[in-house]
N, C-alpha and C positions, 0 to 999 in steps of 0.2 A: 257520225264520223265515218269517214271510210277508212279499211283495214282490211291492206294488201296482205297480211297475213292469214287472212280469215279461214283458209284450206288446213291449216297447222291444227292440232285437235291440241282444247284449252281446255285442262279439266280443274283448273284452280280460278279463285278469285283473283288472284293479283297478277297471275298470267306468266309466274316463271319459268313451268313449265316451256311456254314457247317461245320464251324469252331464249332458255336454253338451245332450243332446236335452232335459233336463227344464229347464237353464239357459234354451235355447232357447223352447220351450214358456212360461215364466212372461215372458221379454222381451216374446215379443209380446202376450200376453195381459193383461199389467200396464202395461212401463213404456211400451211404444210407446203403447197408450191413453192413459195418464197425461199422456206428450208430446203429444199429437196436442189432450188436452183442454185441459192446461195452455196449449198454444199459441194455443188458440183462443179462449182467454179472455183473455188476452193482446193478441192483437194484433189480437179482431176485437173485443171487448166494455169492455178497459179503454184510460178517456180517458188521457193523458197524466200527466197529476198524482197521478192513481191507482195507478200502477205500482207495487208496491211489491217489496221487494228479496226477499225470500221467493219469490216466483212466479217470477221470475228465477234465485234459486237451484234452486230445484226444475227447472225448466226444465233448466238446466247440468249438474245431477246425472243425471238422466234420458239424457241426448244422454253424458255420461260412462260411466254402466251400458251401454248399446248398444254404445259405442265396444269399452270392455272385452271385452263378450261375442264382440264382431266379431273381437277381438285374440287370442282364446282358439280362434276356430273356423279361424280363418288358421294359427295356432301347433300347434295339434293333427295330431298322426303318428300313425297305427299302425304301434305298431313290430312290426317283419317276425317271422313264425314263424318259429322256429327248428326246422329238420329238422338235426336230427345227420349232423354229414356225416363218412363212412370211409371207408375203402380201398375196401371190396367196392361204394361208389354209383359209381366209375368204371369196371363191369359192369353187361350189360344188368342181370341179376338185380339186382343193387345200386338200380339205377334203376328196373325195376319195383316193388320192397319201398316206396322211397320216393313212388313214383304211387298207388298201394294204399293205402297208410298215408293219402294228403290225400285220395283220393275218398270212404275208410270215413268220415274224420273229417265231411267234406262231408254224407255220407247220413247219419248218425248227429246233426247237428246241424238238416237238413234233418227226421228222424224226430223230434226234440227238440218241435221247432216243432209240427209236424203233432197229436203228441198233445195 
């Protein structure tokens, strides 16, 4: 499949991590604009009697989508790799096999990249 996203670094299986960043990515490029314009039309351009409720919802809605994404980037864990753990990691060899095993993973993902 192809996957315009493929530059974004995906360190999870399920990909929310960059799920996140694209979340990100359209907030500020949409709704922060949208707030920033909406606001200014608002409160530097429209007189008093003009207001109407529409432009204030949009407003609300806007500062709500932010809040959300705020809520979601607070909330977000990477949950920890799981290294199998046995008898033999409480020898050195045990402990070597598992240093080995995260640096190949490391250069291998490190080599992923590069190509």
């Amino acid at each position: 499949s192809l996957d315009l996203l493929h530059f974004l670094p995906c360190k999870e299986a399920d990909k929310r991590d960059k799920m996140l960043c694209v979340e990100v990515v359209k907030i500020v490029s949409g709704t922060c604009l949208q707030l920033c314009f909406q606001a200014t039309l608002l409160f530097g351009y429209t007189k008093g009697e003009e207001i109407k409720i529409s432009q204030i919802l949009s407003i609300i809605s806007s500062i709500l989508i932010i809040c959300k994404l705020g809520v979601n980037i607070i909330r977000f864990k990477r949950e920890a790799v799981k290294v199998e753990q046995s008898q033999d990691n409480d020898t050195l060899g045990g402990k070597i096999k598992v240093l080995l095993a995260e640096k190949a993973r490391a250069v291998r993902t490190f080599a992923f990249y590069l190509h």
